[in-house]
N, C-alpha and C positions, 0 to 999 in steps of 0.2 A: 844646098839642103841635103841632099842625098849622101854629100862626104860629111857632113856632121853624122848623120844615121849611121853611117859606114863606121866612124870614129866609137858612137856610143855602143854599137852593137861587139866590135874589136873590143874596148872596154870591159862590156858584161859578159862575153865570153872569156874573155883574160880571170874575170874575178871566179868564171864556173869553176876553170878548169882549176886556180886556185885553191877554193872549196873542196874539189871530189880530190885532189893530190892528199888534201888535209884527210880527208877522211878517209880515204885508201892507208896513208901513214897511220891512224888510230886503230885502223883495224888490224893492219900486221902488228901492232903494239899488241892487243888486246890478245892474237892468235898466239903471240910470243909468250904474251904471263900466262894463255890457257895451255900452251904445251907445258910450260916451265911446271905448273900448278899437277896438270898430271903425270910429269913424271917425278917430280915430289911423292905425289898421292899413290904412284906405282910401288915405294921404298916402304910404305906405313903401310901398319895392318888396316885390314877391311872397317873393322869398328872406328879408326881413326877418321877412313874417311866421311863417315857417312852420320857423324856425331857422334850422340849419347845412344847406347843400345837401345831396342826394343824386346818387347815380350814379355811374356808371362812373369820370368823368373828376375830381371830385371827391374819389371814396374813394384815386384817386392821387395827385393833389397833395397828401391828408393823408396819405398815407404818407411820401409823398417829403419833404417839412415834416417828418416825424417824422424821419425816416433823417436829415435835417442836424444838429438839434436833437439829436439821442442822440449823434452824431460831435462835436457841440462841446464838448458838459458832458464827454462821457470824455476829450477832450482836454486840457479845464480842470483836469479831475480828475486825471491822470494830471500834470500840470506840477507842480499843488498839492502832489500827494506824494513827488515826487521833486526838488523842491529846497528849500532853506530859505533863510526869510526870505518876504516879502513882496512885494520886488518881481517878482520874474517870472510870480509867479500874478495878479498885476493886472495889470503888461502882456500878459499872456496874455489877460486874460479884455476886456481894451480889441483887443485883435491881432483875439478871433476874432468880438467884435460888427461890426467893420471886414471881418472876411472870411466872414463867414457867406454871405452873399448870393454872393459870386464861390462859393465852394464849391459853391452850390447848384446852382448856373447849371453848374460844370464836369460834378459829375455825372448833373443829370438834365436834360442837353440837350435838345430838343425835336426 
């Protein structure tokens, strides 16, 4: 009785030490892609790594980017559905990739 216990106990410790090997190896993995990751992140600007900017001046130029972007596609939109056929919703939508930027520049002057 007690070499079976002996046997099953030799067993579940064989399978521990298995287990913590594995998870010792996943974490020098994971410490490896976190060095690799910052010294990547060492080479790029600050803004790179820390996303899309914040702040005041920022959160308006994504507005203002948004306000042109929602003005083009209703405009596209509104071409598309009020005429038929093809061509003038694709010259339209060649018209306003051409004039996006002046639009932007007319309304949100500096």
């Amino acid at each position: 009785m007690s070499k079976e216990r002996a046997r099953r106990r030799e067993a579940r410790e064989h399978e521990q030490a298995l287990l913590a090997a594995a998870r010792a190896a996943e974490a020098e993995r994971r410490e490896r892609r976190a060095a690799r990751r910052r010294a990547v992140a060492s080479w790029l600007p600050e803004r790179s790594r820390t996303g899309r900017p914040t702040g005041i001046v920022a959160e308006r130029e994504r507005r203002q980017r948004t306000t042109t972007v929602v003005l083009v596609v209703v405009l596209n939109v509104l071409v598309a559905l009020l005429t038929d056929g093809w061509a003038w919703p694709a010259l339209s939508l060649v018209v306003s990739a051409l004039a996006a930027p002046v639009l932007h520049t007319l309304l949100f002057r500096r």
